[in-house]
C-alpha positions as CSV (number, residue, x, y, z in Angstrom):
1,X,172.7,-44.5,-139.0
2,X,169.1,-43.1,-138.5
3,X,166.7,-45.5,-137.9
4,X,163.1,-45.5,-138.9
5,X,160.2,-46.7,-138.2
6,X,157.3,-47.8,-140.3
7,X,153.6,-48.0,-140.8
8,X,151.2,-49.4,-143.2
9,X,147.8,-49.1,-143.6
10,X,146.9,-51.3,-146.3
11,X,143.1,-50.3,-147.2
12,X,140.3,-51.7,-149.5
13,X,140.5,-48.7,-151.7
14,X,144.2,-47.0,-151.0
15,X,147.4,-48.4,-149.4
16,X,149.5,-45.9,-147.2
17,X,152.8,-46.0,-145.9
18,X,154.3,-44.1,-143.1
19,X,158.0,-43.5,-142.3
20,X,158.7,-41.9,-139.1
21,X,162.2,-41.5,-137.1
22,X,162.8,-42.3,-132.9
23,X,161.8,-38.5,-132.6
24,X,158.6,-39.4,-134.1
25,X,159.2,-36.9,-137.3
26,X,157.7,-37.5,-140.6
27,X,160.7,-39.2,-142.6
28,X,158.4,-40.2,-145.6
29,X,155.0,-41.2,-146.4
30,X,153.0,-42.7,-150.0
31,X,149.7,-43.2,-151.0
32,X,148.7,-45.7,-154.0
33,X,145.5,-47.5,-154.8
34,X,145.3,-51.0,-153.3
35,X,144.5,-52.7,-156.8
36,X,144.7,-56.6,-156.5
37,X,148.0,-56.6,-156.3
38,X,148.6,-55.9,-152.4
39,X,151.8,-57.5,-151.3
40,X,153.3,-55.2,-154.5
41,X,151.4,-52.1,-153.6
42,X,152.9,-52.4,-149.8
43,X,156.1,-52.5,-150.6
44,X,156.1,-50.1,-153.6
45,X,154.7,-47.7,-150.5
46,X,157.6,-48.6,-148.5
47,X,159.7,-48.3,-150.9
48,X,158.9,-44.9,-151.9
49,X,159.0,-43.7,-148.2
50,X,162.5,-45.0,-147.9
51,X,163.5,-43.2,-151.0
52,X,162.3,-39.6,-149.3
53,X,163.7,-40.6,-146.0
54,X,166.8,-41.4,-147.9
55,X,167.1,-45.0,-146.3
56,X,167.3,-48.3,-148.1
57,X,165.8,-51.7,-146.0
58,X,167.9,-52.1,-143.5
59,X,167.1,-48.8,-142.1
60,X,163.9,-50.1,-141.1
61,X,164.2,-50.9,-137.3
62,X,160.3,-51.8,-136.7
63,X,157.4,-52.3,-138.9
64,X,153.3,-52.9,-137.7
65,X,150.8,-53.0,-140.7
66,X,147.0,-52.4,-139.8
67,X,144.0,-52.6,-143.1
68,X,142.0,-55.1,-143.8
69,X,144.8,-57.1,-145.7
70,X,147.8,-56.1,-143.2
71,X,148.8,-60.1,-143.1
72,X,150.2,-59.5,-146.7
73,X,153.4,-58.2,-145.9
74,X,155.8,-59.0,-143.4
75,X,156.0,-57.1,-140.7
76,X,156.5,-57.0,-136.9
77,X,153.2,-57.0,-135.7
78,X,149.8,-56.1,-136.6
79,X,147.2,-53.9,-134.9
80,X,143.6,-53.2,-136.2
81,X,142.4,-50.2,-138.0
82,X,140.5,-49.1,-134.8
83,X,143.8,-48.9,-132.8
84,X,145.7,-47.4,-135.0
85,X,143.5,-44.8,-136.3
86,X,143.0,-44.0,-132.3
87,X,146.6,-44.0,-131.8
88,X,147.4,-41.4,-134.9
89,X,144.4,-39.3,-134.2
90,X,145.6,-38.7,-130.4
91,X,149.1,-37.7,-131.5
92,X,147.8,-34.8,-133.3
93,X,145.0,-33.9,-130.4
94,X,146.1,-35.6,-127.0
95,X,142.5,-35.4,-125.1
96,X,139.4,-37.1,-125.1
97,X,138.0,-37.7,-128.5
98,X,135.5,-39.0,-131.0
99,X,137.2,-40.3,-133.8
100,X,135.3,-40.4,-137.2
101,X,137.2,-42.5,-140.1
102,X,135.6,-42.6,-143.1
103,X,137.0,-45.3,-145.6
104,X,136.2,-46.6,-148.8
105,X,133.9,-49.4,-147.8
106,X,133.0,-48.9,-143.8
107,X,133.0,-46.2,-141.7
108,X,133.9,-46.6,-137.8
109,X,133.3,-44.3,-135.1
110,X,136.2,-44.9,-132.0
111,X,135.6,-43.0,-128.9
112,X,139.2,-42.7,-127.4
113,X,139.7,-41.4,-123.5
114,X,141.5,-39.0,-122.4
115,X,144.4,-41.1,-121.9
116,X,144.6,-41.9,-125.7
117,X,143.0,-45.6,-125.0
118,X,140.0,-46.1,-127.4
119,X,137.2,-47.5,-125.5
120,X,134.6,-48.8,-127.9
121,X,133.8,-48.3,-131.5
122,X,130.9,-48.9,-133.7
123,X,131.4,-49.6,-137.6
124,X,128.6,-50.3,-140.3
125,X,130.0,-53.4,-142.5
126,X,126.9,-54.7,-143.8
127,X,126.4,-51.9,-146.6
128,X,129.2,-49.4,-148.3
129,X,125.9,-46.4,-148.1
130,X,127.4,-43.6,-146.8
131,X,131.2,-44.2,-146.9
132,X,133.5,-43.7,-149.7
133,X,132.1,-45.9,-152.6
134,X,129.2,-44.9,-152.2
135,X,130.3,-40.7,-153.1
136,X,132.3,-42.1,-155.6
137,X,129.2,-44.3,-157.7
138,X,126.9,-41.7,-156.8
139,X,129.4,-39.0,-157.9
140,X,129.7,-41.1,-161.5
141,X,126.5,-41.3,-162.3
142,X,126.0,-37.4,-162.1
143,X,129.6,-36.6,-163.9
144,X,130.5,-34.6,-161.1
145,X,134.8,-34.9,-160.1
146,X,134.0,-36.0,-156.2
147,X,137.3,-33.8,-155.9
148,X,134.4,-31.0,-156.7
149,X,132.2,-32.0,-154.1
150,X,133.6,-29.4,-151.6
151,X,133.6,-26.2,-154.0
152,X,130.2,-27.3,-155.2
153,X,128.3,-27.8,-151.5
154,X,129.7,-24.3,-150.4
155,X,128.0,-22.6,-153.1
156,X,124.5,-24.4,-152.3
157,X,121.8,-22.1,-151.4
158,X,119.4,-24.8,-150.2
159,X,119.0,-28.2,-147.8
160,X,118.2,-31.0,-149.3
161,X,117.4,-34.3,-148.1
162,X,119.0,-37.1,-149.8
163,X,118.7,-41.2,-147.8
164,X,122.2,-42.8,-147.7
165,X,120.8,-46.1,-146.8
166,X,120.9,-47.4,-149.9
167,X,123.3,-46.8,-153.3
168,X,121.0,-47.8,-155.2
169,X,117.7,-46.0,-153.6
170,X,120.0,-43.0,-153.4
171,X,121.3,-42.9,-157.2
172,X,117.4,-43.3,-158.4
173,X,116.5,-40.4,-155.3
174,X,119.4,-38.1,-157.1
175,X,118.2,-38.8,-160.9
176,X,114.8,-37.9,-159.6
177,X,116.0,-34.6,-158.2
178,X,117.6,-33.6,-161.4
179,X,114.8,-34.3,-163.0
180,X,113.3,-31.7,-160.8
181,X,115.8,-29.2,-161.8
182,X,118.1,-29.0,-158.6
183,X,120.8,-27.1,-158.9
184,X,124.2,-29.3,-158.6
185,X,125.3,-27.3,-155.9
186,X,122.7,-28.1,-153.5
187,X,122.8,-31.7,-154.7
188,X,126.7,-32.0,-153.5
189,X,125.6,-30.7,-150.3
190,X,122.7,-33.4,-150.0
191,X,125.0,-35.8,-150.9
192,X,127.7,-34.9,-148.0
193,X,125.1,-34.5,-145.5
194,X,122.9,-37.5,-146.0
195,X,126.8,-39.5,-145.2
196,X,127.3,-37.2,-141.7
197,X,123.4,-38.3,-141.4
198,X,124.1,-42.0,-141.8
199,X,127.1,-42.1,-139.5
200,X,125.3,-39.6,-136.6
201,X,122.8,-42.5,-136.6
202,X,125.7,-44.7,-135.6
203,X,126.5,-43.1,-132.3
204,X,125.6,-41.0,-130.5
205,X,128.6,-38.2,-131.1
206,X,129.6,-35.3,-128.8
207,X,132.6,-33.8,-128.0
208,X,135.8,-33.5,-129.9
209,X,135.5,-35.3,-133.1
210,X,138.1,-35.7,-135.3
211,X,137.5,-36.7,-138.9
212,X,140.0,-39.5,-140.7
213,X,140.2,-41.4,-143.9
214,X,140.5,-40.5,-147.4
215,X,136.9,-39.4,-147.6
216,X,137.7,-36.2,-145.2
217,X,140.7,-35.6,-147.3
218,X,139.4,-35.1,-150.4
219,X,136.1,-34.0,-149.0
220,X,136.8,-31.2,-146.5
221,X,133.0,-29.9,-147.4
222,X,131.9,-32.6,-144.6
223,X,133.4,-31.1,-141.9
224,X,131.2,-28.0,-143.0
225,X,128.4,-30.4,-143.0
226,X,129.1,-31.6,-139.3
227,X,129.6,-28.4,-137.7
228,X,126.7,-26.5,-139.3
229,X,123.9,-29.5,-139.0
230,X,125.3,-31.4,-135.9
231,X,127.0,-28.1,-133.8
232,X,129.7,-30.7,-133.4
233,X,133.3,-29.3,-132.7
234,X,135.3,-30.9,-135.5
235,X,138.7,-30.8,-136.1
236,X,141.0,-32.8,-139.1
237,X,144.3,-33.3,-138.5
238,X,147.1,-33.0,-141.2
239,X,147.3,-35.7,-144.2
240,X,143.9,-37.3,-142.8
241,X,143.8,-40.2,-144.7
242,X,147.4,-40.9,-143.5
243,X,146.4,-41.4,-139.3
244,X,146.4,-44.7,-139.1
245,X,149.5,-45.7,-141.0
246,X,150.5,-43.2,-138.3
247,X,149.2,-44.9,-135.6
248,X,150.9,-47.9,-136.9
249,X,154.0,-46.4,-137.3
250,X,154.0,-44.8,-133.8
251,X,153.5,-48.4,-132.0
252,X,156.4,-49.6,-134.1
253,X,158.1,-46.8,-132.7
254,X,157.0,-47.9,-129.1
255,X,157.3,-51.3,-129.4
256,X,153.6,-52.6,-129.3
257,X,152.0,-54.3,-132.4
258,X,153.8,-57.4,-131.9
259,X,150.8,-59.7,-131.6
260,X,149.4,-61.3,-134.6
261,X,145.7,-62.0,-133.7
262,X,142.9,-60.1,-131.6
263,X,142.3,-56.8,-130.9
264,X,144.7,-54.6,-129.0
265,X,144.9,-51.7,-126.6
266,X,145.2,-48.0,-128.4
267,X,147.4,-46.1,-125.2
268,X,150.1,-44.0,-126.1
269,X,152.3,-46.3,-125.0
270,X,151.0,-49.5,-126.5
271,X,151.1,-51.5,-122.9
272,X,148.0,-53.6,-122.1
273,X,145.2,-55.4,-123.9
274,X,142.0,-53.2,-125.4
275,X,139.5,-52.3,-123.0
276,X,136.3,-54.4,-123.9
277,X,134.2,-53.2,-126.5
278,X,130.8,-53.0,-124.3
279,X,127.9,-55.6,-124.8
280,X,126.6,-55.2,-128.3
281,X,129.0,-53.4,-129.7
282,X,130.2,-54.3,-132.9
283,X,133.7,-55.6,-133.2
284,X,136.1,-55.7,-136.0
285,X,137.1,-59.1,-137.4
């Protein structure tokens, strides 16, 4: 009997569920809004990647969960987002990199070595400007489909400069500019770039970057946005808002994730504890 492997990343906005086998092949994967009802959300993901793999429970030879609510269902071990979204990101680009996640509430920017280790990470928890909910209010209030973002910032025709330090500022800086008469277009384009402004203020970026999260899926216009205002090389690997229910599934696979508290290392082979995250550096609780 083939045994799998699994992964879930159990989010504030979406819950995802990777299945892979001991070949590390994609055996099934889901993707459902958290909700309040997590525990049911996780295993209705599980569930339905079991159903494409084929595979009932018992199947299942490992499990690590990583989110912010990954203690909800049982599971082998858990590892942080930061490790996990290091750990999927390097199995699609094995070098040194700059990983970029952009979530629903925070965004988190893990430098990983060449070794696929990540070595420190910044995130900004204290306001949701710039990250997912903050495209998504913004994107209401102007009746705009964020899934029309992309289309609509590729057809803009001029820069403009929209703050992302705020939501609120930011919704009254947008009414004010349609007011004005800006075209939507250029708008969308504001909008996209004021979030790779906000997170380039984060750290300083160079390199490799590779964009994550379900921001970057549904919202390839931002790697536009990076590469023409920041010259960054910017790659997105396949299913981005899947990486680190990758990652997750990948240390199941190699046996890591089995500790239940703290942070942990992100090598490819899940041995040793996470290098420290330098003096004033902001840590994930």
């Amino acid at each position: 009997m083939t045994e799998y492997f699994l992964g879930i990343d159990i989010g504030s906005w979406s819950t995802k569920a990777v299945l892979i086998d001991a070949k590390k092949r994609l055996a099934g994967k889901c993707l459902r809004r958290s909700g309040v009802e997590l525990r049911k959300v996780a295993e209705d993901c599980r569930d339905e990647a079991l159903r494409q793999a084929g595979a009932g429970p018992s199947g299942i030879r490992r499990t690590v969960a990583t989110g912010f609510a990954r203690d909800v269902i049982a599971a082998d071990g858990v590892r942080t987002e930061i490790s996990c979204h290091a750990r999927g990101a390097f199995h699609h680009f094995p070098r040194e990199l700059t990983v970029i996640d952009i979530g629903g509430q925070d965004n988190k920017v893990i430098r990983v070595s060449p070794h696929g280790r990540h070595i420190s990470f910044r995130m900004n928890r204290k306001c949701a400007a710039g990250t997912g909910a903050f495209l998504e209010e913004v994107a209401l209030k102007l009746d705009i489909p964020l899934k029309d973002f992309t289309e609509l910032s590729r057809r803009s025709t001029k820069k403009l400069s929209i703050g992302a330090f705020c939501t609120v500022f930011t919704s009254t800086e947008v009414l004010s500019l349609v007011r004005k008469g800006e075209r939507k277009e250029d708008i969308a384009r504001g909008l996209l770039a004021s979030v790779a402004a906000r997170i380039m203020e984060m750290e300083p970026i160079s390199g490799t970057v590779v964009l994550t999260g379900g921001v970057i899926a549904f919202n390839p216009g931002l790697k536009d946005v990076f590469e023409q205002d920041f010259g960054l090389e910017v790659l997105v690997p396949p299913d981005p808002q899947f990486c680190g229910a990758l990652g997750a599934a990948l240390y199941a696979l190699e046996g890591a994730g089995t500790e239940r508290a703290g942070p942990e290392g992100a090598g490819p082979k899940g041995a040793g504890p996470d290098v420290p995250v330098p003096k004033g550096r902001n840590r994930e609780g």
